[in-house]
C-alpha positions in Angstrom: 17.8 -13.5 -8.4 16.7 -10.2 -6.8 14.7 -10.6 -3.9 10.8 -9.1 -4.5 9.7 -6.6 -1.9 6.6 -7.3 0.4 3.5 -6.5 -0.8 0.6 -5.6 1.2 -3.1 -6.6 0.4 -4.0 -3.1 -1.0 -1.3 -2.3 -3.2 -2.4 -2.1 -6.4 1.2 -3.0 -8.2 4.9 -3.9 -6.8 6.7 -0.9 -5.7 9.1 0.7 -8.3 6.7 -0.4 -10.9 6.3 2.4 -13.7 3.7 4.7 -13.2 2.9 4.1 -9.7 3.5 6.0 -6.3 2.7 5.6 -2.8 -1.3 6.5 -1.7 -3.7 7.6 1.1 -4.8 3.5 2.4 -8.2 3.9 2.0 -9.0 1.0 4.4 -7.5 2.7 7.3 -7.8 6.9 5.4 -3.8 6.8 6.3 -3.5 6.0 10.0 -2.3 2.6 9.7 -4.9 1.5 12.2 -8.2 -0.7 11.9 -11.0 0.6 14.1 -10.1 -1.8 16.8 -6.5 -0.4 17.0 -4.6 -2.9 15.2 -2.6 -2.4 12.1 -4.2 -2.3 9.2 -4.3 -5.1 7.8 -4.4 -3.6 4.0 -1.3 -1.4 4.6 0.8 -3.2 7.3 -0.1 -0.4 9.2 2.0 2.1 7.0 -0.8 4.1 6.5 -0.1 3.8 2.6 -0.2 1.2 -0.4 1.2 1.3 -3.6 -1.1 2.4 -6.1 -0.8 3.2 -10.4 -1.1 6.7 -10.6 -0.2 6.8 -14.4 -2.6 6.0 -17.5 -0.2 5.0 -20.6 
């Protein structure tokens, strides 16, 4: 069985799903740090999330 991919709390769909590409996290605006200087904890500190960009 393939192995799923981590997920982070604000993507919106798995990655590789149709219709969907990497986004701006807009917890963190893409700096992959909370206020306090932590990772964000919406994008693992990637600064990104995985969002449907498509409307089919």
């Amino acid at each position: 069985m393939p192995e799923q991919p981590d997920l982070n709390p604000g993507d919106e769909v798995t990655p590789g799903t149709p219709q969907s590409g990497e986004a701006v996290c807009p917890a963190c605006q893409g700096t992959g740090r909370e206020d306090s200087g932590d990772a964000c904890l919406q994008c693992g500190g990637s600064g990104k999330i995985i969002a449907l960009v498509g409307d089919a």
